[in-house]
C-alpha positions as CSV (number, residue, x, y, z in Angstrom):
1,X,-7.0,-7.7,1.5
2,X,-3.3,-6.8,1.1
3,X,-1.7,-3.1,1.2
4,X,1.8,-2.3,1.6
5,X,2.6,1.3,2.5
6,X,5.6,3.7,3.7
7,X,3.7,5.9,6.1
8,X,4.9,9.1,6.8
9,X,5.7,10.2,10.8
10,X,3.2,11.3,12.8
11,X,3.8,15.3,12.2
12,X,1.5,18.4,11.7
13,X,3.3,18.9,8.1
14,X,2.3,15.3,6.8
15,X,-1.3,15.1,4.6
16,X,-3.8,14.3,5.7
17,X,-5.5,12.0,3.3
18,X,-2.6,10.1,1.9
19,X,-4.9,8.1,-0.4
20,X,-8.7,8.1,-1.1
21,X,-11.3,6.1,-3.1
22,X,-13.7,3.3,-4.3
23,X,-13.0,-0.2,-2.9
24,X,-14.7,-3.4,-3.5
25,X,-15.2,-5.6,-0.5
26,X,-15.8,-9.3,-1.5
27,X,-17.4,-11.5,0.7
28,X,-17.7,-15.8,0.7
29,X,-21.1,-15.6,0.1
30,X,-22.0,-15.1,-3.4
31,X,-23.5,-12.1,-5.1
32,X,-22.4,-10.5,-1.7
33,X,-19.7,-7.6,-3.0
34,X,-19.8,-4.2,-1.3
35,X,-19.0,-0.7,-2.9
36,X,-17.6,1.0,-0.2
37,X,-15.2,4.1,0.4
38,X,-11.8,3.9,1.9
39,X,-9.6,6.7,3.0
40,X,-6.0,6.4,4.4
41,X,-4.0,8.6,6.6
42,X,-1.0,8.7,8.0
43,X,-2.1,6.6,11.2
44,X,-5.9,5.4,10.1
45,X,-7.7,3.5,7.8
46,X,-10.9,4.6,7.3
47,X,-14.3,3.1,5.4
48,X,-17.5,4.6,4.7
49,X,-20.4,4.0,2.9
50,X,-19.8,6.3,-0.1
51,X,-17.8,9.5,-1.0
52,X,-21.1,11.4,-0.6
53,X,-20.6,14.2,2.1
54,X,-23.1,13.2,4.3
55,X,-21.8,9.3,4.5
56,X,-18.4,10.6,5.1
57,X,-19.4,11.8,8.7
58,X,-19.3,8.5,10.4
59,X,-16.8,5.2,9.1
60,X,-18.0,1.7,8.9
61,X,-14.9,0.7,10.0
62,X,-11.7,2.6,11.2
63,X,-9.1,0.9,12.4
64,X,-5.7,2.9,13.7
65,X,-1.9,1.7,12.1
66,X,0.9,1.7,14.2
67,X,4.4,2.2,13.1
């Protein structure tokens, strides 16, 4: 996967969701995509299961960006 982002500094007036939505995760096994939901903030990526409230409560995956 490749993103390129200018990420805001770490204040309390930046958003909080810079970007949210549907991604598609393909894997090297065949007939193997995933429909997942990705959220990005000012230091975190986030993925969940779906944009359904109660799959948003815990992420697949989060993984923090640095600057």
């Amino acid at each position: 996967m490749t993103f390129h982002a200018s990420l805001l500094s770490a204040s309390e007036d930046a958003p909080k969701i810079l970007k949210e939505g549907p991604v598609i995760v393909h894997r090297p096994s065949p007939h193997r995509k995933l429909r997942v939901w990705m959220g990005l903030q000012h230091d975190l990526i986030a993925v969940y299961p779906s944009s359904k409230d109660e799959d948003r409560i815990r992420q697949v995956i989060q993984h923090l960006v640095t600057h």
